[in-house]
Every structure is written in structure tokens, then in C-alpha cells.
N, C-alpha and C positions, 0 to 999 in steps of 0.2 A: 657773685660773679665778677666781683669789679675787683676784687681782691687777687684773686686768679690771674687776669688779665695784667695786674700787677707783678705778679710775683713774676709771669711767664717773662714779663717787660727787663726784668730786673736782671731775671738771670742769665736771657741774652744780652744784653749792654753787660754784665759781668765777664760773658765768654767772648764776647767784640775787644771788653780791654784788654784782657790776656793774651790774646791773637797779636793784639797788636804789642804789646810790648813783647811780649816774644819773639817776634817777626824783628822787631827795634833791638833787641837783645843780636841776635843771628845774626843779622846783615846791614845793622846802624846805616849808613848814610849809602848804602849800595840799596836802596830798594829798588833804583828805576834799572838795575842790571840785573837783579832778580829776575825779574818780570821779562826782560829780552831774553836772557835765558831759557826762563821758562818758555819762551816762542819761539825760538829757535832748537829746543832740544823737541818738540813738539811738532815742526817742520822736519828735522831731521827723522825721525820715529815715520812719519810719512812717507816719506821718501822710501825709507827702507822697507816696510810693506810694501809700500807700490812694485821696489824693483823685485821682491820674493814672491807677489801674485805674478807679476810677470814671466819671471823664469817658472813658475810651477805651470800657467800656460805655454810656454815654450816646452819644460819636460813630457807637459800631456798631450802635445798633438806629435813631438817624437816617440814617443811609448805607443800612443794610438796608430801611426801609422807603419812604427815596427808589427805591430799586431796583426794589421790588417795586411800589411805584406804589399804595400802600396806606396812608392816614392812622395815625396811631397810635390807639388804643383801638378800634377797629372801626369807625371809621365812615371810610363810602370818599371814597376823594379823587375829583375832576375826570378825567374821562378827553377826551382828544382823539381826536378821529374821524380820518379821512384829508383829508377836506374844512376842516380847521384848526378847525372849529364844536366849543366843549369841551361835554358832557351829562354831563351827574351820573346815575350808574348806579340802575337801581330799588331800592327798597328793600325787603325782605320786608316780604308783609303781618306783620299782629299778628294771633296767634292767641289772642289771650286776650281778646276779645270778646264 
């Protein structure tokens, strides 16, 4: 068992040293610019979901209240009769008179 536990030992510190001289190979004396990179292109990728969730809730409550045939904020759209003539629906009175 203790041989295993060796071997396992072995072959990762093998694949630790090639990471890194590889890494040392790429980007020699630029590693702390790597790494901002890498957090900044990581920020930026966020950003851009953020704003494409956004705009697909802005497309879907326009789509939704194209559908529904109902202006946004509560006040109603133009309705079409069957005779082509468009009326604008009554309005509730105001009770606070």
C-alpha cells in the first residue's frame, strides 16, 4: 500500500514540475500579469452575461406584453375592433374625489 501511495506521490510532483516549467517556458517573468489577466478577462466574461441576461429580460417582458396586447406600466394600449376602427378602452373612474 505504501508503494502506491508512493508512486501516486511521485507522479504528481512530476506533473507540479512540468506545469511549472511550462508556465516558466510561456510567460518567464510575466507570471504576476498572467494571473490579472486571467481576472480581468474573468470579470469582463461577467459583465457580459450580466448585460445579455439583462437585455433577454428586457426582450421578454416586450414580447410578453406585445402578446398580451397591454402597454407597459398599466396603462392600456389601442385595441382593434373587427371592423378595422382601433378604441382606446375605458378608463376606471377615480375614486378619490
Amino acid at each position: 500500500m505504501a508503494a502506491q501511495d508512493y508512486d501516486s506521490q511521485l507522479l504528481e510532483s512530476v506533473a507540479v514540475r512540468r506545469r511549472r516549467l511550462r508556465d516558466a517556458v510561456l510567460f518567464g517573468a510575466q507570471r504576476q500579469r498572467r494571473t490579472m489577466d486571467e481576472r480581468l478577462g474573468k470579470a469582463f466574461a461577467g459583465v457580459v452575461i450580466a448585460a445579455v441576461v439583462c437585455a433577454g429580460c428586457v426582450g421578454w417582458s416586450f414580447v410578453a406584453h406585445r402578446v398580451i396586447g397591454k402597454a407597459p406600466y398599466g396603462t392600456s394600449a389601442p385595441v382593434s375592433t373587427p371592423s378595422g376602427q382601433r378604441t382606446v378602452p375605458p378608463q376606471p373612474a377615480n375614486s378619490a374625489r
